[in-house]
Biopython code that builds the backbone (N, CA, C, O; Angstrom):
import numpy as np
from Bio.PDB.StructureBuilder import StructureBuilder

atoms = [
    (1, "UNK", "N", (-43.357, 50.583, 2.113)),
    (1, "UNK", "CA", (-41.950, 50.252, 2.163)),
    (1, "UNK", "C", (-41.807, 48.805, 2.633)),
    (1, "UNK", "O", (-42.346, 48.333, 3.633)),
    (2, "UNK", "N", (-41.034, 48.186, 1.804)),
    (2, "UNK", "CA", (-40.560, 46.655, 2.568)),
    (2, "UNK", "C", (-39.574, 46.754, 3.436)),
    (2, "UNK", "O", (-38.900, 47.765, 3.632)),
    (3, "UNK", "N", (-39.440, 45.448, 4.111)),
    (3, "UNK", "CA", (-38.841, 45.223, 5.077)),
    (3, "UNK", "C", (-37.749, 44.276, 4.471)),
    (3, "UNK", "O", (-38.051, 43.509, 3.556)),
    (4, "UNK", "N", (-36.577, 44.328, 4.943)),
    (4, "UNK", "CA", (-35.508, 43.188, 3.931)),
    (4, "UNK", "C", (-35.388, 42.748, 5.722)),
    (4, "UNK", "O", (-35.485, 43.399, 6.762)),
    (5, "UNK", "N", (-35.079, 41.025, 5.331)),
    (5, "UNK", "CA", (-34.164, 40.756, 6.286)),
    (5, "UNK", "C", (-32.886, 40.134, 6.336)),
    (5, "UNK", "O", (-32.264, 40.131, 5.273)),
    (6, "UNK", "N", (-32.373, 39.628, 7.286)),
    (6, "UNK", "CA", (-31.055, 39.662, 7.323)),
    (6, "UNK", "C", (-31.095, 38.019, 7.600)),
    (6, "UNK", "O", (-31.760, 37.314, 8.359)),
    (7, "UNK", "N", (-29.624, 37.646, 6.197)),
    (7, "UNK", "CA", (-29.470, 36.360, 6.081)),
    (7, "UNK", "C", (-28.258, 36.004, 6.686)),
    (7, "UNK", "O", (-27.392, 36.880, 6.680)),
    (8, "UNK", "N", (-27.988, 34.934, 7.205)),
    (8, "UNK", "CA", (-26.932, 34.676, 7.587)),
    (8, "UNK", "C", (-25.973, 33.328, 6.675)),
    (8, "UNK", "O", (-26.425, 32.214, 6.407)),
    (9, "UNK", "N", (-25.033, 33.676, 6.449)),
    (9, "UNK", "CA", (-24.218, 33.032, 5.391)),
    (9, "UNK", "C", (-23.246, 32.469, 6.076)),
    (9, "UNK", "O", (-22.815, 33.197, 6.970)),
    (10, "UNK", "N", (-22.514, 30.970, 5.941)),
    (10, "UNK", "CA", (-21.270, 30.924, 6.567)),
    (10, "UNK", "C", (-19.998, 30.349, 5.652)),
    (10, "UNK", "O", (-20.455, 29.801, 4.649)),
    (11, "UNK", "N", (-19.121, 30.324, 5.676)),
    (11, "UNK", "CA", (-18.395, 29.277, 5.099)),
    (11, "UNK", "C", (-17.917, 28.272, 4.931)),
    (11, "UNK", "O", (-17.115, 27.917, 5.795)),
    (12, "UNK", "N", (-18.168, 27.350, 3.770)),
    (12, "UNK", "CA", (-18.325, 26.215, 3.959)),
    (12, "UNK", "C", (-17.263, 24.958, 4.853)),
    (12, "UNK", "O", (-16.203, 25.383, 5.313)),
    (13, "UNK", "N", (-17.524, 23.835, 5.001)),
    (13, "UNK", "CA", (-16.596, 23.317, 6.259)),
    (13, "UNK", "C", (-14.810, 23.039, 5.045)),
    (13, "UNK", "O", (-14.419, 23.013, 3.878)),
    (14, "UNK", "N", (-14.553, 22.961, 5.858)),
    (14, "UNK", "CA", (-12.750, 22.911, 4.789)),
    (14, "UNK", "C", (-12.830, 21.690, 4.448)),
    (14, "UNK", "O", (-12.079, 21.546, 3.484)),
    (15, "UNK", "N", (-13.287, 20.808, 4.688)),
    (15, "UNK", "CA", (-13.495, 19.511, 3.503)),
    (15, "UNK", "C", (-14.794, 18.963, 2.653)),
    (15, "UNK", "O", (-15.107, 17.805, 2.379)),
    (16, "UNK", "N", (-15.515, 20.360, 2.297)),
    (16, "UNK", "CA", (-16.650, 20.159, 1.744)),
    (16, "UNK", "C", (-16.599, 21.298, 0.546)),
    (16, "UNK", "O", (-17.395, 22.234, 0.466)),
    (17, "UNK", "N", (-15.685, 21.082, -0.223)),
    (17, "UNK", "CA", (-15.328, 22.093, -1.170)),
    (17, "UNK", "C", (-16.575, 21.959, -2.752)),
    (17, "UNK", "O", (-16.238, 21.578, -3.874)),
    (18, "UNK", "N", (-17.927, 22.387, -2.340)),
    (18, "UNK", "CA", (-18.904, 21.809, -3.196)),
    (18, "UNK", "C", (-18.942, 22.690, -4.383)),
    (18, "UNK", "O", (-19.583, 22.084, -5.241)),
    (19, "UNK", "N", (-18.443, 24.163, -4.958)),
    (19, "UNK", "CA", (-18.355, 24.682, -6.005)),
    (19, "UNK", "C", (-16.623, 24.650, -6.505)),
    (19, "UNK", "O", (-15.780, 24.143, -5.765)),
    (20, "UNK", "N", (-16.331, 25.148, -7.598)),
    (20, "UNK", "CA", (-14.931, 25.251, -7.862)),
    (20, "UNK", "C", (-14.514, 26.764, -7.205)),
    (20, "UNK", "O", (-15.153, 27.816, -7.231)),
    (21, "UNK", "N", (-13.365, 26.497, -6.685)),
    (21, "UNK", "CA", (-12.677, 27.998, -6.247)),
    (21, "UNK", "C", (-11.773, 27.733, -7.475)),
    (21, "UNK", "O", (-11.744, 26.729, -8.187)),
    (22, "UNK", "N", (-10.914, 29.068, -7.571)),
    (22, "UNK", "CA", (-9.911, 29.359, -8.097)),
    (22, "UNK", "C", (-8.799, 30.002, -7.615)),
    (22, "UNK", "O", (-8.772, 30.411, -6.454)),
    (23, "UNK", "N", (-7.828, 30.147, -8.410)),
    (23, "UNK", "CA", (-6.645, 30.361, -7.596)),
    (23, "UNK", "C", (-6.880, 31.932, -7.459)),
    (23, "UNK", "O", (-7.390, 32.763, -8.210)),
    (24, "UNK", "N", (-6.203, 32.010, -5.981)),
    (24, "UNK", "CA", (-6.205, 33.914, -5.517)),
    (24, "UNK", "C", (-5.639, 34.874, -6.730)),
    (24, "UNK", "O", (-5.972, 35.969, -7.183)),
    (25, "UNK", "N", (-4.394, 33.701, -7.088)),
    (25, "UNK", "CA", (-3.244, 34.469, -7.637)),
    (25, "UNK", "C", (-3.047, 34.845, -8.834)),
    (25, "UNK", "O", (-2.330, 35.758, -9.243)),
    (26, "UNK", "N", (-4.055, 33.727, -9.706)),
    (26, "UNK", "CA", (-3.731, 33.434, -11.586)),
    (26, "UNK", "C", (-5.557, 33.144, -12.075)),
    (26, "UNK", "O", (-5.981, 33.123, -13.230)),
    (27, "UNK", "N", (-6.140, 33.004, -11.159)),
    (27, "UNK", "CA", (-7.152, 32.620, -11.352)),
    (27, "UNK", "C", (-7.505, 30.942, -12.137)),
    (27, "UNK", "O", (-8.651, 30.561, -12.373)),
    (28, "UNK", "N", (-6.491, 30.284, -12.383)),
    (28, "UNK", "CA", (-6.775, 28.812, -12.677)),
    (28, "UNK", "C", (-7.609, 28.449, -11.318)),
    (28, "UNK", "O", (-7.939, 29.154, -10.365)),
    (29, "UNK", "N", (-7.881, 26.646, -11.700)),
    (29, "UNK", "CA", (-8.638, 26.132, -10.791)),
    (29, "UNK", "C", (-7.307, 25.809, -9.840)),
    (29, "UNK", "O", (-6.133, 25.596, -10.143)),
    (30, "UNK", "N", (-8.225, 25.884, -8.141)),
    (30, "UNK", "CA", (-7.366, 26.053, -7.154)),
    (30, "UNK", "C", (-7.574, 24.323, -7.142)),
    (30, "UNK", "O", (-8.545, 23.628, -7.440)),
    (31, "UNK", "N", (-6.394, 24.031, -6.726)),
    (31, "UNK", "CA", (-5.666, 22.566, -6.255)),
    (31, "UNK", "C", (-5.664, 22.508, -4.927)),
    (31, "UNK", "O", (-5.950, 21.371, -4.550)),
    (32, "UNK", "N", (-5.318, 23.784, -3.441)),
    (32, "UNK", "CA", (-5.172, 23.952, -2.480)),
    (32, "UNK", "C", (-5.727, 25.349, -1.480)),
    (32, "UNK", "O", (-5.470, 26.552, -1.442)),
    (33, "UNK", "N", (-6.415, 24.619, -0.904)),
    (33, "UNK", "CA", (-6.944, 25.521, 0.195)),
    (33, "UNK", "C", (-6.538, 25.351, 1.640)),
    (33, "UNK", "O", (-6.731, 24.342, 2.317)),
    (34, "UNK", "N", (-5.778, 26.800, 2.136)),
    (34, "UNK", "CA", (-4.698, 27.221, 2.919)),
    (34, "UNK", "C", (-5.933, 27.966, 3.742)),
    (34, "UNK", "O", (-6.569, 28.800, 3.098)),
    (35, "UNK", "N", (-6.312, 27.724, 5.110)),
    (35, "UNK", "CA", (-6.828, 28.081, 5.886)),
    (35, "UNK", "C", (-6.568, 28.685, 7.400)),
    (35, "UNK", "O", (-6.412, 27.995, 8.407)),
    (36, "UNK", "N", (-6.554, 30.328, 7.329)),
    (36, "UNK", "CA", (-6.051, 31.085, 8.390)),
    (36, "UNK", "C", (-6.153, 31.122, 9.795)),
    (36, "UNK", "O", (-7.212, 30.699, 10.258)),
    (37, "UNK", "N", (-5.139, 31.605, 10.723)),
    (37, "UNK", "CA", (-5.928, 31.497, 12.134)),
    (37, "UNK", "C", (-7.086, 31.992, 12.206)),
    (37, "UNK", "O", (-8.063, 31.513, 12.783)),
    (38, "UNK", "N", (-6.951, 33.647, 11.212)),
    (38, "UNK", "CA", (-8.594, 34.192, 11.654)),
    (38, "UNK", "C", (-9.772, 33.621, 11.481)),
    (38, "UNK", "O", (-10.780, 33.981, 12.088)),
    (39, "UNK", "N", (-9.731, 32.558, 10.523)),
    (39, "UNK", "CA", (-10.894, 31.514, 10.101)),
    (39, "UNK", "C", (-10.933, 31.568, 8.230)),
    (39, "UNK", "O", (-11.415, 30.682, 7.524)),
    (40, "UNK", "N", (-10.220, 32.984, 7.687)),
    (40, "UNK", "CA", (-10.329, 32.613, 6.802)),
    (40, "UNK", "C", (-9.443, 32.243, 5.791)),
    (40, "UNK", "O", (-8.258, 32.214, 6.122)),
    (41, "UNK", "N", (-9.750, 31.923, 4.527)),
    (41, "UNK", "CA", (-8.823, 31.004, 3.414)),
    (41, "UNK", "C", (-8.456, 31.902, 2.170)),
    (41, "UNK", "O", (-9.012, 32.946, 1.832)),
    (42, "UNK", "N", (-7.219, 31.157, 1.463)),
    (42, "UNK", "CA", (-6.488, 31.559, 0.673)),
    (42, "UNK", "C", (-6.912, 29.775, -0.327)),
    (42, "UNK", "O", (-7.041, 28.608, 0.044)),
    (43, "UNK", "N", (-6.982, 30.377, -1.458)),
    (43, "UNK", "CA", (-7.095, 28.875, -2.473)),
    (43, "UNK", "C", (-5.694, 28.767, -3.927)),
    (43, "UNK", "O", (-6.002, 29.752, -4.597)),
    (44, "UNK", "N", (-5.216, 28.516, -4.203)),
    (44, "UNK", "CA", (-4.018, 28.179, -5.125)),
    (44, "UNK", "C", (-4.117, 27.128, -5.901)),
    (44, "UNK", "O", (-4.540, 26.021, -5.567)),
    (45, "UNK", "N", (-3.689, 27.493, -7.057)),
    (45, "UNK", "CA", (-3.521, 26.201, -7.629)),
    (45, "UNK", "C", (-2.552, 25.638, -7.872)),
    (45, "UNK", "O", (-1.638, 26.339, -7.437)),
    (46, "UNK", "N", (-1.965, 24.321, -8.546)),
    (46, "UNK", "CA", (-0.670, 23.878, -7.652)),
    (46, "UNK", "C", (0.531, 24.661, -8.038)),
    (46, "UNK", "O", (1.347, 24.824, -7.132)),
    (47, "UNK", "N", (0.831, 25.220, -9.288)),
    (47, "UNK", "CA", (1.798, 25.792, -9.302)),
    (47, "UNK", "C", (2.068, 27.265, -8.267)),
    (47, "UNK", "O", (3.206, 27.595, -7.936)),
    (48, "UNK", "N", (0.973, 27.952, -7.896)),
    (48, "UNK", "CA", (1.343, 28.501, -7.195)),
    (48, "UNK", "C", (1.525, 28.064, -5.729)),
    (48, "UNK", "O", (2.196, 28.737, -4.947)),
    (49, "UNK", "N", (0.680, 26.491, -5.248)),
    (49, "UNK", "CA", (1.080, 26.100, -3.851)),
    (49, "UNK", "C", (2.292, 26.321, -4.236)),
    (49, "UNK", "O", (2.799, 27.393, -3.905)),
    (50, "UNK", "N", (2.984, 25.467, -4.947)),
    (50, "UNK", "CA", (4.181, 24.918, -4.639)),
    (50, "UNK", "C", (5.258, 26.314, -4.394)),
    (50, "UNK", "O", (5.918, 26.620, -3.402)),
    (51, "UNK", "N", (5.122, 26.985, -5.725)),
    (51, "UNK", "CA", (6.201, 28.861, -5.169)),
    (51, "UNK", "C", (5.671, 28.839, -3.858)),
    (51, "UNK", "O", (6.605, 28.466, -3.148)),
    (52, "UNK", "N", (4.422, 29.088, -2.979)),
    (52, "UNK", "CA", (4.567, 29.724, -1.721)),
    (52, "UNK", "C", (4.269, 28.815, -0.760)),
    (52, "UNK", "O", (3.485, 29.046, 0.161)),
    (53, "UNK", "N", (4.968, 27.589, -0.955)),
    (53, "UNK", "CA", (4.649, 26.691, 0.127)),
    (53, "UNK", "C", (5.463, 26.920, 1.704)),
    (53, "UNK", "O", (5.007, 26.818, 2.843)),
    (54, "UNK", "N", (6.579, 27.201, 1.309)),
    (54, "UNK", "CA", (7.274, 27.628, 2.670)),
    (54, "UNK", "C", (6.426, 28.530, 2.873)),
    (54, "UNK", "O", (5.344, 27.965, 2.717)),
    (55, "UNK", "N", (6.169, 30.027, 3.231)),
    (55, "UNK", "CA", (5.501, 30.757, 3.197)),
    (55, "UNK", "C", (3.767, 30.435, 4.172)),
    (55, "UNK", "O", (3.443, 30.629, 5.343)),
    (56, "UNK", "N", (3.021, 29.878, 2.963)),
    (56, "UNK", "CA", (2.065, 29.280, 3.524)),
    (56, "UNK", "C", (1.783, 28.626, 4.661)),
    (56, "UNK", "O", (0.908, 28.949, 5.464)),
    (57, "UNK", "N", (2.793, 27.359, 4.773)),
    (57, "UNK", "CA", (3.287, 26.531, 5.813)),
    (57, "UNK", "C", (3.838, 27.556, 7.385)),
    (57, "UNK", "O", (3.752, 27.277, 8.581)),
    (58, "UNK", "N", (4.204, 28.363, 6.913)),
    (58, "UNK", "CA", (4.654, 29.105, 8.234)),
    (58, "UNK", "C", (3.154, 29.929, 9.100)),
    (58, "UNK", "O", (2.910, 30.192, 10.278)),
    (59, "UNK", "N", (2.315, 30.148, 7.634)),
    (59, "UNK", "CA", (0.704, 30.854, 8.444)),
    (59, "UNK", "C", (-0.170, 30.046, 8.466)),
    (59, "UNK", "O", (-1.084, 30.460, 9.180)),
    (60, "UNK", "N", (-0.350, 29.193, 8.094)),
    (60, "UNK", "CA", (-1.823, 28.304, 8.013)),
    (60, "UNK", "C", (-1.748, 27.797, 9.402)),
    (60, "UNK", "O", (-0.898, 27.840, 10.291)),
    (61, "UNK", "N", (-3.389, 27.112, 9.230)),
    (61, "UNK", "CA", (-3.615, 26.270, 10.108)),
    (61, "UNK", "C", (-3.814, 24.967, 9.847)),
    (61, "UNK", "O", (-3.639, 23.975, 10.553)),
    (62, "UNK", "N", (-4.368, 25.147, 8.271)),
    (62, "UNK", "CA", (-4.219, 24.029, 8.088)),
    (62, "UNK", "C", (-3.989, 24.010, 6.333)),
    (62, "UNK", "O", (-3.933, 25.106, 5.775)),
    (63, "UNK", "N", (-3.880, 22.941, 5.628)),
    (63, "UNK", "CA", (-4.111, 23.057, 4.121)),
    (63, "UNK", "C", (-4.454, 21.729, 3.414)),
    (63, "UNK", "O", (-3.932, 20.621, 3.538)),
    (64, "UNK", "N", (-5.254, 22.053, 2.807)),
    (64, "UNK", "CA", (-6.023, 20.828, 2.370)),
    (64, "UNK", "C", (-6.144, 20.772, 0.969)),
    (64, "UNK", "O", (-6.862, 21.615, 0.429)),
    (65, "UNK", "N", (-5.502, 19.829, 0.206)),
    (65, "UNK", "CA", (-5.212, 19.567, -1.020)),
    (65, "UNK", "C", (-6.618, 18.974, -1.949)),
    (65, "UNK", "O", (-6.871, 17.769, -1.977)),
    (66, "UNK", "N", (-7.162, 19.633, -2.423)),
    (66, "UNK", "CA", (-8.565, 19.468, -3.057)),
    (66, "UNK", "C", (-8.336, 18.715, -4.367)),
    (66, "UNK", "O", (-7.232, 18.172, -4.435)),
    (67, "UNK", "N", (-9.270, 18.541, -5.591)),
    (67, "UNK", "CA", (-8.743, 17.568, -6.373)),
    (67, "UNK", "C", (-9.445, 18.476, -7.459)),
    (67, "UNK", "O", (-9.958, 18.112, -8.517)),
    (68, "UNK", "N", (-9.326, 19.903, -6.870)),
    (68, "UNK", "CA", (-9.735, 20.949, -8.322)),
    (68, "UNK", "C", (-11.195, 21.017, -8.535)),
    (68, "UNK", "O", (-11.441, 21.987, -9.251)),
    (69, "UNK", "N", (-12.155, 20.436, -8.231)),
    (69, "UNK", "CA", (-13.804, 20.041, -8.482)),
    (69, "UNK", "C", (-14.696, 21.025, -7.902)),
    (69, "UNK", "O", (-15.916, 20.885, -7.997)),
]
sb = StructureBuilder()
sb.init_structure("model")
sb.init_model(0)
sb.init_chain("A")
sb.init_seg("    ")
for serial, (resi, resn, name, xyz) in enumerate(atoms, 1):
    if name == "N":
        sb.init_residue(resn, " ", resi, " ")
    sb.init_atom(name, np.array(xyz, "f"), 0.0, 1.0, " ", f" {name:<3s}", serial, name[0])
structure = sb.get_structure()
């Protein structure tokens, strides 16, 4: 029998966006990544920033406008 071990994974820093995300909502490429108190993120692309920007703005911690890449 093998032995597996255990990897540890983290997520990447909020301004080091090195693969493409996509949007939560429509699945286009995300324009904006909306980052939670709990640590984690929501990604959008701009038409949907823009519908839930109030919204967003009231939970984030922070949001960082990516250039889609």
């Amino acid at each position: 029998m093998t032995q597996m071990t255990q990897t540890l994974t983290t997520t990447p820093a909020a301004d080091d966006l090195v693969v493409p995300f996509h949007c939560d909502r429509c699945g286009a490429l995300a324009k904006v990544r909306v980052v939670l108190a709990s640590g984690s993120d929501l990604v959008f692309c701009g038409h949907h920033a823009r519908e839930y920007d109030t919204k967003l703005r009231d939970i984030a911690v922070d949001i960082i406008a990516t250039d889609g890449e």
